[in-house]
KEDRENBA-428840 format. One record per residue (C-alpha): x, y, z; residue in one letter. Coordinates in steps of 0.1 Angstrom, whole numbers, padded with zeros to 4 digits, always signed. Each point is the difference from the previous one (the first is absolute). Layout:
// residues N
XYZA;...
***
This chain:
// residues 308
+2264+0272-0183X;+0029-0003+0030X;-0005+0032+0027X;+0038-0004+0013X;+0021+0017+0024X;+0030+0001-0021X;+0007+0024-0024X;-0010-0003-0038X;+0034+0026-0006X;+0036-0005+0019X;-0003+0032+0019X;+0027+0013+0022X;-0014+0015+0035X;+0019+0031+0012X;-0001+0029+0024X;+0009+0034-0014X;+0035+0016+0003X;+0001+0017+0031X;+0014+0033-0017X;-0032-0002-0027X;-0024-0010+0031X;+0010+0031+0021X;-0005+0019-0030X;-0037-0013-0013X;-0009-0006+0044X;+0006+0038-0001X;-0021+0011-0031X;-0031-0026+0012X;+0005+0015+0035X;-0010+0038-0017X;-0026-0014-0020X;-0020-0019+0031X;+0002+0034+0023X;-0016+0019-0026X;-0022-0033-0011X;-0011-0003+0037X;-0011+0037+0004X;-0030-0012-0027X;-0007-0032+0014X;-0024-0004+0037X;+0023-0007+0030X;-0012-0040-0002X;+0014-0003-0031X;+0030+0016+0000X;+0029-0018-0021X;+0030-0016+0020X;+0032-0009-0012X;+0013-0016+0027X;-0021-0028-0001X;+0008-0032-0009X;-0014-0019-0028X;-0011-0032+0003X;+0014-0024-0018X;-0034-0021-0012X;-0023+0001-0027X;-0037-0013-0001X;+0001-0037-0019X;-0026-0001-0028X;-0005-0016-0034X;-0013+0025-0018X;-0004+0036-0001X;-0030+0016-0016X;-0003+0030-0007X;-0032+0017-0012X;+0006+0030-0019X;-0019+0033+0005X;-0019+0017-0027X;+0012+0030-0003X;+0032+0014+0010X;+0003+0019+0032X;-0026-0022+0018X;+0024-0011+0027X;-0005+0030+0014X;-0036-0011+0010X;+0006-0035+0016X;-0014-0002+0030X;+0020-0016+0033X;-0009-0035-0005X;-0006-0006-0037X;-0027-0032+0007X;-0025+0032+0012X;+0001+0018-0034X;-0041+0004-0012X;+0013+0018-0036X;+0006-0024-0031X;+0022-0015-0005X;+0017+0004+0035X;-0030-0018+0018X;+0004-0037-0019X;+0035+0001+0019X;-0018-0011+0032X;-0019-0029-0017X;+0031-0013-0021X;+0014+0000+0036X;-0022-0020+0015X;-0002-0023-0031X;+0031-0009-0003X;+0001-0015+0040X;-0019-0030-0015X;+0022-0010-0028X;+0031-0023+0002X;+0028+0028+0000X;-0024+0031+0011X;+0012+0009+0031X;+0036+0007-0009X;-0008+0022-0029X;+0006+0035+0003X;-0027+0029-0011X;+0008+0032-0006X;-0014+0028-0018X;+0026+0016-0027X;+0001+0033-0019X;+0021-0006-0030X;+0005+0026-0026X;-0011-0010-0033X;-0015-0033+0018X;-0039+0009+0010X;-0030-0020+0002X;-0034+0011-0013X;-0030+0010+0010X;-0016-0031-0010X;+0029-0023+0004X;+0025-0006+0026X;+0039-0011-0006X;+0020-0018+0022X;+0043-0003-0005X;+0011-0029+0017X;+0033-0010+0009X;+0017-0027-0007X;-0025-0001-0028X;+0016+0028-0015X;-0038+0004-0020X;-0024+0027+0003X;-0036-0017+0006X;-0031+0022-0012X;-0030-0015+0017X;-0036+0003+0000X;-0019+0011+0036X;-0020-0030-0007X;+0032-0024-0002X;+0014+0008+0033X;-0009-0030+0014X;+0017-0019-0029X;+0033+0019-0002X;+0002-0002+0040X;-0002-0044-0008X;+0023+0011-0027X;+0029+0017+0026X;-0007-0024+0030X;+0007-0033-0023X;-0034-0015+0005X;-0022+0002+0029X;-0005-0027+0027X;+0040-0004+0006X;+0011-0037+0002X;+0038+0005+0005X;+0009-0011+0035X;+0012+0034+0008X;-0017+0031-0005X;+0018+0031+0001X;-0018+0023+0027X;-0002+0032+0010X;+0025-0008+0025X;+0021-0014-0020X;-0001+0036-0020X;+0009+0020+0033X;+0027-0023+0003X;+0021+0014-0026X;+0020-0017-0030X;+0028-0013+0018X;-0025-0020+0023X;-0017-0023-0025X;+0013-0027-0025X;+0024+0017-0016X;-0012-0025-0034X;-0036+0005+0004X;-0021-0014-0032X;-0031+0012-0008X;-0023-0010-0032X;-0001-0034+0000X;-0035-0005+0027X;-0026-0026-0015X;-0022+0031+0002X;+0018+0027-0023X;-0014+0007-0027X;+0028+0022-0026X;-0025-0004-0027X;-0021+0027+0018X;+0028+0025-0009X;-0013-0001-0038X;-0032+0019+0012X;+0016+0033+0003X;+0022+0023-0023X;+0032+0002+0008X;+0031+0019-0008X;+0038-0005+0005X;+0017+0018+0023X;+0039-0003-0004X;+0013+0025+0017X;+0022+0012+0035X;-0028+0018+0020X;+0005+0022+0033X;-0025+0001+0022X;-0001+0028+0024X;-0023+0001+0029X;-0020+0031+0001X;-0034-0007+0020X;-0001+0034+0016X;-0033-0009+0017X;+0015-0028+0021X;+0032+0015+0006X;+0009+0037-0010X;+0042-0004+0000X;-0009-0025-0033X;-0025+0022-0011X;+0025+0030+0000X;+0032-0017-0013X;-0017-0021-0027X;-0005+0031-0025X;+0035+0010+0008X;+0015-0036-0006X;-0021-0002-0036X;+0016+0031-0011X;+0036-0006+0011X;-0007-0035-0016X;-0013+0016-0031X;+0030+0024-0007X;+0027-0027+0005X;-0021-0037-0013X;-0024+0019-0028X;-0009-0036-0014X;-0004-0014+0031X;-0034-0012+0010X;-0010+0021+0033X;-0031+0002+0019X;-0012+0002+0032X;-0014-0026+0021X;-0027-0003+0028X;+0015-0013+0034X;+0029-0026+0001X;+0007+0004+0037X;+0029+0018+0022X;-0015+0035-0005X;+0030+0012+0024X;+0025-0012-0017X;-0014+0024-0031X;+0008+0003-0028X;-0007-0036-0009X;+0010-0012-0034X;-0007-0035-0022X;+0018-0006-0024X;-0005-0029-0024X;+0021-0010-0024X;-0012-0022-0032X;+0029-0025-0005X;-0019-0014-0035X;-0025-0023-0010X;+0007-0041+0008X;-0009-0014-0032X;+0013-0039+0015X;-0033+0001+0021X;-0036-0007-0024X;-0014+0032+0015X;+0030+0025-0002X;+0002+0008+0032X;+0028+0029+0009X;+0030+0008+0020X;-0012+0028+0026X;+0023+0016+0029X;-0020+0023+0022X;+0019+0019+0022X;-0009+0020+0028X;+0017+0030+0011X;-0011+0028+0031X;+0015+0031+0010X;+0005+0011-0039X;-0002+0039-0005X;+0003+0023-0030X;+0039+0005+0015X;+0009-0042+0001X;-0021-0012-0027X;+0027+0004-0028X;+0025-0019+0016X;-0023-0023+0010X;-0005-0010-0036X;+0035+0005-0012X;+0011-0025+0024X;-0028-0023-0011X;+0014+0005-0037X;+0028-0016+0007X;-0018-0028+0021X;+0009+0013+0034X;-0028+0003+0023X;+0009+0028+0031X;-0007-0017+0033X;-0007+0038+0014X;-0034+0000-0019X;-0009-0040-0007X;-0031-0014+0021X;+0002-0031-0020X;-0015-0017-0033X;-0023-0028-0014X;+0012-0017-0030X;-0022-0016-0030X;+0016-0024-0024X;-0020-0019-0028X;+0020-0035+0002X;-0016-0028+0007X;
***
């Protein structure tokens, strides 16, 4: 698996017409005041600000999902200090995962997914690139945590850090290979049920508790996504960073399965989007329909592909 800086798709980067921007600039504008009135007066929502133009630089992103729909609601500000099942394994998968090969530039978040729940007994885990749905035993933490990281005791001569990760995409080898350390084992992936998971998937930060301008817009942005993508896969995520910038928006797109490479690896584009509200959003997506990707919006992407 290649984690690249260019594009999987030939996108177009534009700004919006300045007639439609004066127009959709005016209806956000309404929408904050009123927005703001809810919100405390540390977290009220600014669009003037600029967004930054970086993304975090990670491998994987894992994404536990919650048992029962709704349960976003009760994340608490850092999600590593959860004590309720299965929200308190988080913290230990966490710290797992810094001693394996490829650990420390996987991203953990916490996901409620509608129609995508773990159990009360069991815990599932979508990862992307994967594109798989991982159901996995308490007791096998340890395992699937070797299982993400590629191994434990990394031998490559450059292990990704945390730094590295704060860095951004655009900072580190655009051609980064991971999966072939002495020390992987991908044989470990046969302990645990999985399921395939082709699909486009939104994520929209909502982690009221750490920030309340995603907290607020992330219901909003669902249902606005729900009336104009109904077979879109939407759910909301626990924090992915630039709370001010709200509301904050991945979306990944599944580009197919690589069937050239022995463990079919896929084509993944993940791109990362801030300042989206229920008055942007569609045009947001129309444009992305027709592979254009609107610089007014666009923090930046990570990009999976399978070939080897």
């Amino acid at each position: 698996m290649f984690v690249r800086q260019v594009l999987n798709r030939q996108y177009q980067f534009k700004t919006l017409d300045i007639a439609l921007k004066n127009q959709i600039t005016e209806q956000c504008q309404c929408f904050v005041s009123e927005l703001n009135h809810r919100l405390p007066k540390e977290s009220q929502l600014d669009l003037s600000l600029q967004i930054p133009k970086k993304v975090p630089y990670y491998h994987k992103h894992v994404l536990m999902l919650t048992p029962k729909a709704g349960d976003w609601k009760k994340w608490p500000s850092k999600i590593e200090l959860a004590i309720s099942f299965p929200f308190n394994l988080v913290g230990p998968l966490k710290s797992s995962l810094k001693n394996t090969n490829t650990g420390s530039s996987i991203l953990v978040n916490e996901l409620d997914l509608p129609g995508f729940h773990s159990s009360e007994k069991e815990i599932k885990f979508l990862v992307i690139p994967d594109m798989k749905i991982y159901t996995v035993d308490p007791s096998q933490l340890p395992q699937f945590s070797t299982f993400l990281g590629e191994g434990n005791l990394a031998s490559s001569s450059h292990k990704l850090s945390f730094a590295d990760y704060l860095q951004g995409s655009d900072k580190v080898n655009p051609e980064s290979q991971e999966g072939e350390n002495p020390g992987s084992d991908i044989n470990l992936a046969s302990q645990f049920k999985t399921q395939d998971f082709h699909h486009d998937l939104i994520l929209v930060c909502g982690h009221y508790n750490r920030d309340a301008r995603c907290g607020e817009l992330a219901p909003l942005l669902i249902d606005k996504l729900n009336s104009i993508r109904p077979t879109l896969k939407t759910g909301i995520v626990s924090h992915v960073g630039g709370h001010k910038f709200a509301g904050n928006i991945i979306y990944y797109q599944f580009n197919g399965v690589n069937n050239k490479n022995k463990n079919n690896t896929c084509d993944v584009e993940g791109l990362w989007f801030s300042k989206v509200l229920p008055q942007n959003l569609e045009t947001v997506l129309e444009n992305l329909d027709q592979n254009i990707i609107l610089q007014d919006f666009y923090r930046g992407h990570i990009s999976y592909t399978g070939y080897k």
